[in-house]
GUKEVO-645059 format. One record per residue (C-alpha): residue number from 0; x, y, z. Coordinates in steps of 0.25 Angstrom, whole numbers, padded with zeros to 4 digits, always signed. Layout:
N
sedren pos=NUM | c1=X | c2=Y | c3=Z
...
//
This chain:
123
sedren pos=0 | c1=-0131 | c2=+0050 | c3=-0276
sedren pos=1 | c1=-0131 | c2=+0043 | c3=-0264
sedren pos=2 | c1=-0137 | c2=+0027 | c3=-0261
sedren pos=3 | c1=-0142 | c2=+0023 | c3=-0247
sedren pos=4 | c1=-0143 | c2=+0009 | c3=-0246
sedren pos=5 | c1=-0149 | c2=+0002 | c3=-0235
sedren pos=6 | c1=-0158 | c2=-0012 | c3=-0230
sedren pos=7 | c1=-0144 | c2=-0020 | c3=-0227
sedren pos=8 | c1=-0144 | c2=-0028 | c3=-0215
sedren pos=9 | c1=-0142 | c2=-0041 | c3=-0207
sedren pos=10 | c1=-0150 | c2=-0053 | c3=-0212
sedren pos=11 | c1=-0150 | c2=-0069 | c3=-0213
sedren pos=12 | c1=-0149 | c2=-0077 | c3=-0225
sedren pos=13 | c1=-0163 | c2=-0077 | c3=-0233
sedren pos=14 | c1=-0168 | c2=-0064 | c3=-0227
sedren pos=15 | c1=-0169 | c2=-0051 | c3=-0236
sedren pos=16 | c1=-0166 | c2=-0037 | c3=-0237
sedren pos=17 | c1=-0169 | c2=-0025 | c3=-0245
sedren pos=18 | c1=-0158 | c2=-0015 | c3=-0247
sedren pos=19 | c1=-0161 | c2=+0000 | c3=-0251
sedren pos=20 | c1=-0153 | c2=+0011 | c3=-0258
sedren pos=21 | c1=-0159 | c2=+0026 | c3=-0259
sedren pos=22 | c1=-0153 | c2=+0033 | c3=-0269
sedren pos=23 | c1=-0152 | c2=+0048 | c3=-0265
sedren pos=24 | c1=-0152 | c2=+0054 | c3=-0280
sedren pos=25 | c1=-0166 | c2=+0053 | c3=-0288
sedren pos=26 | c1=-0157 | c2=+0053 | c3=-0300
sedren pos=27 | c1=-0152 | c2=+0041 | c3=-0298
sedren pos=28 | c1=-0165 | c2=+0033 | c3=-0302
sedren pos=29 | c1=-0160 | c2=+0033 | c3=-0314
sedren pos=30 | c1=-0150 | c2=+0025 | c3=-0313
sedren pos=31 | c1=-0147 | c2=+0007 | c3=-0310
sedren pos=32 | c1=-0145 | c2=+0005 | c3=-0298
sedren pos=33 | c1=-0137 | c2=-0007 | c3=-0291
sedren pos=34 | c1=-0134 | c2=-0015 | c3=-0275
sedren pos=35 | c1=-0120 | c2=-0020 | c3=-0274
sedren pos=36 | c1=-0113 | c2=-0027 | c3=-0262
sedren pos=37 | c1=-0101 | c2=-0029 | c3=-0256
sedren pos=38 | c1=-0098 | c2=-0041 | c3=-0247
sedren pos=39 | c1=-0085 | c2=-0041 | c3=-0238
sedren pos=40 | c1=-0073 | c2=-0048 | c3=-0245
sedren pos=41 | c1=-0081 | c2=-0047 | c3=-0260
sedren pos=42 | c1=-0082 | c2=-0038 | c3=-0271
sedren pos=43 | c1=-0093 | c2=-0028 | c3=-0271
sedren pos=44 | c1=-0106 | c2=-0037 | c3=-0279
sedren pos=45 | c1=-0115 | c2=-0032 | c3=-0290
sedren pos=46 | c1=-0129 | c2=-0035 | c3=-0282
sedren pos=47 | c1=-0140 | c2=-0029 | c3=-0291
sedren pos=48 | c1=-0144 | c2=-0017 | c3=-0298
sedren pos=49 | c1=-0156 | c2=-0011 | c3=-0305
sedren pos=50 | c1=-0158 | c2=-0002 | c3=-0318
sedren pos=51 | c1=-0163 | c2=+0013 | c3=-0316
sedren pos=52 | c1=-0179 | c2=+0010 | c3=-0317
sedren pos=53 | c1=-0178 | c2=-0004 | c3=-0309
sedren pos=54 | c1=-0182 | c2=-0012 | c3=-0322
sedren pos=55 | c1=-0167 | c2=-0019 | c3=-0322
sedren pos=56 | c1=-0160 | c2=-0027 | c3=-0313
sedren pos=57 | c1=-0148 | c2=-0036 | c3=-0311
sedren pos=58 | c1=-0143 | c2=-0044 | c3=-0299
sedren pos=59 | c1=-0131 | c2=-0051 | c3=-0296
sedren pos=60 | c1=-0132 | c2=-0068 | c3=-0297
sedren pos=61 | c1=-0130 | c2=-0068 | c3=-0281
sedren pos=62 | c1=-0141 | c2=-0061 | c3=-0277
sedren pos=63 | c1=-0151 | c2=-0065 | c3=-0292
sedren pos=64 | c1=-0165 | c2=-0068 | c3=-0286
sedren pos=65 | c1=-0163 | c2=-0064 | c3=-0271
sedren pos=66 | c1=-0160 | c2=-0050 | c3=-0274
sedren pos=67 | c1=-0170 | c2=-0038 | c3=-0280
sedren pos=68 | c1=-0164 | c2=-0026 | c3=-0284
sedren pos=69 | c1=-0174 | c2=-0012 | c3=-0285
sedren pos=70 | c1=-0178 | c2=+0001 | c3=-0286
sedren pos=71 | c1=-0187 | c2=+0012 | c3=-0282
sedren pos=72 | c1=-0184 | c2=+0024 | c3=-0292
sedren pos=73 | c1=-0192 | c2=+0033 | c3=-0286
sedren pos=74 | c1=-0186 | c2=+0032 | c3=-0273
sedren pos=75 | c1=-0171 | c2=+0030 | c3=-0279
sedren pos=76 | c1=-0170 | c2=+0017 | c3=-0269
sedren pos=77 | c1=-0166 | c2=+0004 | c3=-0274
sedren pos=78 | c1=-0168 | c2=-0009 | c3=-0267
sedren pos=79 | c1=-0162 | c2=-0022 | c3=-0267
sedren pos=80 | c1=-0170 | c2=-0035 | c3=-0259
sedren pos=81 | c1=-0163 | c2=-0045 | c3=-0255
sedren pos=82 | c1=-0169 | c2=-0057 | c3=-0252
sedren pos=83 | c1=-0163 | c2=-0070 | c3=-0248
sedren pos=84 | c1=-0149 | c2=-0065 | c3=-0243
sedren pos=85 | c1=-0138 | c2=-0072 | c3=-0242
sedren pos=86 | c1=-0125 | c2=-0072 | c3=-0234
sedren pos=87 | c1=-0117 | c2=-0069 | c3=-0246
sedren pos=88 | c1=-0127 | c2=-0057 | c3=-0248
sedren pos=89 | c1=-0119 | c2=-0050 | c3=-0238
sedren pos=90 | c1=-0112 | c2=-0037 | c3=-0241
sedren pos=91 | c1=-0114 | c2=-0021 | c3=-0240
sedren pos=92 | c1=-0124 | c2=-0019 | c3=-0253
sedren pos=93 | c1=-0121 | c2=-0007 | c3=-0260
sedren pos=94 | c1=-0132 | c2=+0002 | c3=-0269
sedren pos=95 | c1=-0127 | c2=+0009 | c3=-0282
sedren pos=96 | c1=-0132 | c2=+0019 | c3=-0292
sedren pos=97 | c1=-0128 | c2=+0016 | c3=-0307
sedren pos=98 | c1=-0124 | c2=+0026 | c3=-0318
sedren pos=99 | c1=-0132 | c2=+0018 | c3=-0326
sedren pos=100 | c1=-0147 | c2=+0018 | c3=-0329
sedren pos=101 | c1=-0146 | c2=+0003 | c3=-0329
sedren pos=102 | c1=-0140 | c2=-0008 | c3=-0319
sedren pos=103 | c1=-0126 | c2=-0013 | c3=-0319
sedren pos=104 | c1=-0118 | c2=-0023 | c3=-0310
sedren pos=105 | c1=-0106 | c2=-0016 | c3=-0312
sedren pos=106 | c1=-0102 | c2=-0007 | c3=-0300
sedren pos=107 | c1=-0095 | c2=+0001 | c3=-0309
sedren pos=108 | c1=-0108 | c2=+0010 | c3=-0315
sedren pos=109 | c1=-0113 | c2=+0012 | c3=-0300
sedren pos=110 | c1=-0109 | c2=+0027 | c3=-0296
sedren pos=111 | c1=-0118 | c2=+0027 | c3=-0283
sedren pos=112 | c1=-0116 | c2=+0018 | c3=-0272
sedren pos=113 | c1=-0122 | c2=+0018 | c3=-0256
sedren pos=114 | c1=-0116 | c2=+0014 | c3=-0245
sedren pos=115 | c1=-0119 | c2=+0001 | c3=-0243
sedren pos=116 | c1=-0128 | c2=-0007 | c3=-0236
sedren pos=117 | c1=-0126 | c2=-0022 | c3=-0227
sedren pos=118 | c1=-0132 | c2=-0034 | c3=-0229
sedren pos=119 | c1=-0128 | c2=-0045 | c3=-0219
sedren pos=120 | c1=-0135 | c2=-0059 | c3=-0222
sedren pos=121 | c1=-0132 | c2=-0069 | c3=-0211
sedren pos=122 | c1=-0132 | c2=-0082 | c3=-0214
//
C-alpha cells in the first residue's frame, strides 16, 4: 500500500487548506484512516482520523472545530480541510492507513504511512 499526500503549502494565519492522501491499494477502503503531524522540536501529534465508511470521526482538542477530516471510498482518497490555521499548525502532516476497520489515535495500529506533506502558516 502506498499513500500520497499532497495540498501543503505556505499560508497566513486564518487562511485554509485542503490536504489530500491517494491510497494506491483498493483494499485498503476498508479500513480507518488517520493525519498526523510532526512539528520540529515536538513529538509526532495525533490530528484526526476517520472509521472505514466515513460514519466516524475523532479530532485532536487543538485543531476541534477548525479541522474536517474525510473520505471518498471510491476513489481511496482521504481529505482533511483546514480552515482557520494557526501558526502552531505548522508541521510536515502525515496520512496513515490503520489495521483496523475503526479509527484510533494511537499511531501504533497505523501500518501505512506517506511521505509527508508541509504546512507553513505565517503569522
Amino acid at each position: 500500500v502506498r499513500l500520497q499526500a499532497s495540498g501543503g503549502g505556505l499560508v497566513q494565519a486564518g487562511d485554509s487548506l485542503r490536504l489530500s492522501c491517494a491510497v494506491s491499494r483498493r483494499t485498503s477502503t476498508n479500513n480507518a484512516m488517520a493525519w498526523f503531524r510532526h512539528a520540529p522540536g515536538k513529538d509526532r501529534e495525533f490530528v484526526a482520523a476517520i472509521n472505514w465508511n466515513g460514519g466516524t470521526t475523532e479530532y485532536a482538542d487543538s485543531v476541534k472545530g477548525r479541522f474536517t477530516i474525510s473520505r471518498d471510498r471510491a476513489s481511496g482518497t482521504m481529505y482533511l480541510q483546514m480552515n482557520t490555521l494557526k501558526p502552531e499548525d505548522t508541521a510536515v502532516y502525515y496520512c496513515a492507513v490503520s489495521r483496523r476497520s475503526y479509527s484510533t489515535n494511537s499511531p501504533y495500529e497505523y501500518v501505512n504511512w506517506g511521505q509527508g506533506t508541509q504546512v507553513t502558516v505565517s503569522s
